[in-house]
C-alpha positions as CSV (number, residue, x, y, z in Angstrom):
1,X,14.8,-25.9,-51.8
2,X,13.6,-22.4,-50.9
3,X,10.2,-23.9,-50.2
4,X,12.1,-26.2,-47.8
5,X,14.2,-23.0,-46.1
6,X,11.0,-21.0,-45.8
7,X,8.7,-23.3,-44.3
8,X,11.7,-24.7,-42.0
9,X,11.9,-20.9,-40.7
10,X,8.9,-20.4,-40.5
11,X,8.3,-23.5,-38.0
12,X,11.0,-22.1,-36.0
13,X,9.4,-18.6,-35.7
14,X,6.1,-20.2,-34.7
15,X,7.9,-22.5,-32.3
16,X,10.4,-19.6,-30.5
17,X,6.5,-17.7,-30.2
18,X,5.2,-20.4,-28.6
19,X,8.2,-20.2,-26.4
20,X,7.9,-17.2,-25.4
21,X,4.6,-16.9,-25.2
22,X,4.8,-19.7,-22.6
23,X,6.9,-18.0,-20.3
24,X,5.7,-14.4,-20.6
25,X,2.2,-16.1,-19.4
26,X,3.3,-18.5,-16.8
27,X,0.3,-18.8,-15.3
28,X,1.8,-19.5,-11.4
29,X,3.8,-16.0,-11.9
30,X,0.8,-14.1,-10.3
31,X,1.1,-16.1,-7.1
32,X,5.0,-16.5,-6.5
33,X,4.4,-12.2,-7.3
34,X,1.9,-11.9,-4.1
35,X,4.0,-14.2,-2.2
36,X,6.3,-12.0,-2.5
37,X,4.2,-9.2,-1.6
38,X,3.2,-10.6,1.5
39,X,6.5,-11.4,2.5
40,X,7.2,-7.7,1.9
41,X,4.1,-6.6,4.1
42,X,5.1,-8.8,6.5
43,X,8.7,-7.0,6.6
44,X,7.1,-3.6,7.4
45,X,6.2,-5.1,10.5
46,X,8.4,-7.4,11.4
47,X,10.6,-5.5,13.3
48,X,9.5,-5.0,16.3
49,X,8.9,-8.7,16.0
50,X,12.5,-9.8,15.4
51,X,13.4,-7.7,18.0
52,X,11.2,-9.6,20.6
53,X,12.5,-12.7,19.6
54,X,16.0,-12.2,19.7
55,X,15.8,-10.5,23.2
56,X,13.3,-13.6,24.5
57,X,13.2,-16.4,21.7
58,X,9.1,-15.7,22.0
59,X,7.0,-13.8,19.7
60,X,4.3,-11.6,21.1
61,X,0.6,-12.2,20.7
62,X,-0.9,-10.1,17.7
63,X,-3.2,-10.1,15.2
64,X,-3.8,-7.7,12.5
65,X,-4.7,-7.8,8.9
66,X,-3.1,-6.7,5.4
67,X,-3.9,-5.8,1.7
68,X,-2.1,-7.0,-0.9
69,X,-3.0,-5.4,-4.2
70,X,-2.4,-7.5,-7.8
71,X,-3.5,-8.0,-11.2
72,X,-6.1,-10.7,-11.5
73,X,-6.7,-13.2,-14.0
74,X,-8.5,-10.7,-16.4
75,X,-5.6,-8.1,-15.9
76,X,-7.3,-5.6,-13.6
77,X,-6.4,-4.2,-10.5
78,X,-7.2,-5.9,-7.3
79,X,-6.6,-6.6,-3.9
80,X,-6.7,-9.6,-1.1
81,X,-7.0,-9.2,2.5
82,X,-4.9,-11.6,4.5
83,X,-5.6,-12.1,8.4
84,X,-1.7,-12.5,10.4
85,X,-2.5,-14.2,13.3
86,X,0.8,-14.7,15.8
87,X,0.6,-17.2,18.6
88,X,2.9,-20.6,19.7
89,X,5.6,-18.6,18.6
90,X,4.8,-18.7,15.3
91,X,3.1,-16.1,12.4
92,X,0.1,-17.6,10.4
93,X,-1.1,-16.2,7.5
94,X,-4.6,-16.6,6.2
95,X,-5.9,-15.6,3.0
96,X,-9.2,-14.2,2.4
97,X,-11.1,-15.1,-0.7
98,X,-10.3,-14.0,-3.9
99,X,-9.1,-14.5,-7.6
100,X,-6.0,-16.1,-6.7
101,X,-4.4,-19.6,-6.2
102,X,-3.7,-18.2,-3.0
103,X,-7.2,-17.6,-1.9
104,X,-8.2,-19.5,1.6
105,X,-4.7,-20.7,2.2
106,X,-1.8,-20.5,4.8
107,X,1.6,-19.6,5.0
108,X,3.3,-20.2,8.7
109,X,6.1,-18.4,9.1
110,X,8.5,-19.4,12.4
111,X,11.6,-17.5,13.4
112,X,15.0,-19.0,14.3
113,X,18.6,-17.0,14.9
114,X,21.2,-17.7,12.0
115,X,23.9,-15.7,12.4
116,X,22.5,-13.5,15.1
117,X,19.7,-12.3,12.8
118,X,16.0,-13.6,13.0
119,X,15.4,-15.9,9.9
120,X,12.4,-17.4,8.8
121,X,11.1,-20.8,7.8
122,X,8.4,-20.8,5.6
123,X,7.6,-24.8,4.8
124,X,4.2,-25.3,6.8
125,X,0.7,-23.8,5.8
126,X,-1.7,-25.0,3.0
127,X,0.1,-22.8,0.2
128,X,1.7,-24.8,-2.4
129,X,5.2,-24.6,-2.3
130,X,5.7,-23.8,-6.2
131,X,4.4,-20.5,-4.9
132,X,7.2,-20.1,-2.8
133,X,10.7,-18.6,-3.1
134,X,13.4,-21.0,-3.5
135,X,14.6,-20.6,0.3
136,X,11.5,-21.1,1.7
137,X,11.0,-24.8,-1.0
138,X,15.3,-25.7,0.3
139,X,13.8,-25.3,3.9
140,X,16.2,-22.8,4.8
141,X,14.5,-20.1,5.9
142,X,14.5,-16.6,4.6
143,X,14.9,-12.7,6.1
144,X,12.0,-10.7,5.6
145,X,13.8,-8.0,4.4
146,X,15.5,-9.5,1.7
147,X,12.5,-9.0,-0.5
């Protein structure tokens, strides 16, 4: 019987491990983080942006690049460049290469008024949506500065 309780604890300590192993290493993590991050770069130079748009409904023509710095795969320090590109009224984000999921892929980003602020939709680009935050999966758009 206390063979029986032991090894029946035991099982369950191995299994709540496994657990939380699994979720302490979820593996997409890294890339919903510098999704994030991006989204918070972007937000240190949106406003001049938003303020465009809500005085015309156009965005200006600009380009310029940011550096997102993470933890890669090995648990190091690194960074990716990514190249904002803003045309057709809309904010494209490129990726440059790098030890991410995100490496090489897009995120467009195209403002609309809700509720007389500038808002966000976030579905087009190449970027897997399980990389993005829940607003930006529901389609309903997201402030910059929220994040």
């Amino acid at each position: 019987m206390i063979k029986r309780i032991t090894a029946t604890l035991l099982l369950l300590t191995i299994l709540a491990a496994g657990i939380g192993y699994s979720i302490y290493q979820d593996p997409e993590r890294r890339e919903r983080d510098l999704f994030d991050g991006l989204i918070a770069a972007l937000a240190q130079q949106s406003a001049p942006l938003e303020h465009a748009f809500q005085q015309s409904q156009l965005l200006p023509p600009r380009e310029f690049d940011l550096r997102l710095d993470y933890t890669d795969s090995q648990n190091l320090a690194a960074a990716i460049a990514a190249r904002v590109v803003i045309n057709d009224n809309r904010l494209t984000v490129t990726f440059a290469d790098g030890d991410t999921q995100l490496a090489n892929q897009t995120a467009i980003f195209e403002p609309f008024i809700k509720s007389e602020r500038v808002m966000w939709k976030c579905l087009s680009g190449s970027i897997l949506m399980r990389y993005r935050p829940r607003p930006c999966r529901l389609g309903e758009g997201i402030s910059l500065h929220q994040f």
